[in-house]
NUTOR-902643 format. One line per 8 residues: number of its first residue (from 1); their letters; for each residue z, y, x of C-alpha. Coordinates in nm, 3 decimals, always signed. Each point is the difference from the previous one (the first is absolute). Example, Ala and Ser with C-alpha at 12.3 -4.5 7.8 and 13.67 -1.06 7.14 Angstrom:
// residues 2
1> AS> +0.780:-0.450:+1.230  -0.066:+0.344:+0.137
This chain:
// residues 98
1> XXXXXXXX> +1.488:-0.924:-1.037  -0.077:+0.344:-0.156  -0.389:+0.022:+0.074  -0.073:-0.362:-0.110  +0.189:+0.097:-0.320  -0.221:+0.291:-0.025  -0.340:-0.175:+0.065  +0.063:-0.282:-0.248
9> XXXXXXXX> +0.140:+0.175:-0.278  -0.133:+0.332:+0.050  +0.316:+0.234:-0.110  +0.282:+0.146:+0.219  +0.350:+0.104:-0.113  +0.056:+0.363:+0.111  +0.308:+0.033:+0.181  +0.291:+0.014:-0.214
17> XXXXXXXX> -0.191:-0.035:-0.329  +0.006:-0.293:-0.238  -0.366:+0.005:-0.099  -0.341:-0.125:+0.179  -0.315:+0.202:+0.054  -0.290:-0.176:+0.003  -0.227:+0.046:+0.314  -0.319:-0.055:+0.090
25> XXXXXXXX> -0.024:+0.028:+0.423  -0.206:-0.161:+0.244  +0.189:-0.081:+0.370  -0.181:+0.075:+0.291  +0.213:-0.218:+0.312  -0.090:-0.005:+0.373  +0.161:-0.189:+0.279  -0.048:-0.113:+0.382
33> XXXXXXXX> +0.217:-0.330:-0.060  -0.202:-0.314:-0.112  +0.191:-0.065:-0.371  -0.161:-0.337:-0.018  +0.172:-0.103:+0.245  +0.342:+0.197:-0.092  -0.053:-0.182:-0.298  -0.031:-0.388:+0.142
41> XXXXXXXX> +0.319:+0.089:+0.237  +0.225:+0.176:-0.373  -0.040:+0.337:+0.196  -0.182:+0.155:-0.324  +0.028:-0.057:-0.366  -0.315:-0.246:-0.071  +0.004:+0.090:-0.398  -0.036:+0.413:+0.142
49> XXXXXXXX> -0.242:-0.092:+0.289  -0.239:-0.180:-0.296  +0.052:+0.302:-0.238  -0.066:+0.260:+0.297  -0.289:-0.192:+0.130  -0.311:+0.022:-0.298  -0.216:+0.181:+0.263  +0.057:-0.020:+0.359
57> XXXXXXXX> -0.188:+0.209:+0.266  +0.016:-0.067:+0.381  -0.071:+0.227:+0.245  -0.021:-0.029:+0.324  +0.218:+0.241:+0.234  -0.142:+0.250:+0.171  +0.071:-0.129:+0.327  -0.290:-0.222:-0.102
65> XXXXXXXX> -0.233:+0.279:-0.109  +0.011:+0.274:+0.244  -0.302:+0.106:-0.103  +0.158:+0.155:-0.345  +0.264:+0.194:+0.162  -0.245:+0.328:+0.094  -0.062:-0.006:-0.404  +0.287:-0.030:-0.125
73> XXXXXXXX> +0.136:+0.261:+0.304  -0.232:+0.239:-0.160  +0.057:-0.035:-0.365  +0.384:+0.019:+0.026  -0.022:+0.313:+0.229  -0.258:+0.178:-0.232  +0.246:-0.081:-0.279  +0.305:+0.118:+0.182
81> XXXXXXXX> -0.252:+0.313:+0.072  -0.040:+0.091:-0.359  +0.337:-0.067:-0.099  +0.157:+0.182:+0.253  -0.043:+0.325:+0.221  -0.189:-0.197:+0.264  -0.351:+0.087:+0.117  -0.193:-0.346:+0.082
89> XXXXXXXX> -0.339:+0.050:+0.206  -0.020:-0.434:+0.059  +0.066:-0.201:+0.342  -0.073:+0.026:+0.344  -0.228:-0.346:+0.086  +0.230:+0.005:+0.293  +0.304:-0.043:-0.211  -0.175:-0.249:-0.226
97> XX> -0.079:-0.240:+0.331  +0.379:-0.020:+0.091
């Protein structure tokens, strides 16, 4: 596998070249599926899941914290605002309830 050979050895082979360039790269890796488990059943490479998985953060889904949706709402709109050609004023509290 390409990415394991490129986390343990840190160098990739440029396509159709003959030499390696050393690299220095950090992976960022997200998922839904439980890889633990993928990894007990032989769903997932266990030597990749143990190189991938150094520092693991779990959050929750937002299903289970409504309560962050009118913040993040906000900031993504007053990004897409400045961005864009889009005026943004904020919500209606009516909008927010439902």
């Amino acid at each position: 596998m390409k990415l394991l050979r490129v986390m343990q050895d840190q160098e990739v082979r440029r396509v159709g070249s003959t030499t390696s360039v050393k690299v220095d790269v950090r992976i960022i890796a997200a998922t839904n599926r439980d890889l633990e488990q993928f990894v007990k059943e032989g769903k997932f490479r266990d030597d990749l899941y143990y190189r991938l998985n150094v520092v693991r953060i779990t959050l929750p889904s937002l299903i289970d914290r409504k309560e962050d949706i009118p913040m993040l709402a906000h900031h993504f709109l007053q990004k897409c605002a400045v961005e864009g050609p889009w005026r943004y004023a904020g919500f209606c509290r009516r909008r927010l309830r439902s």
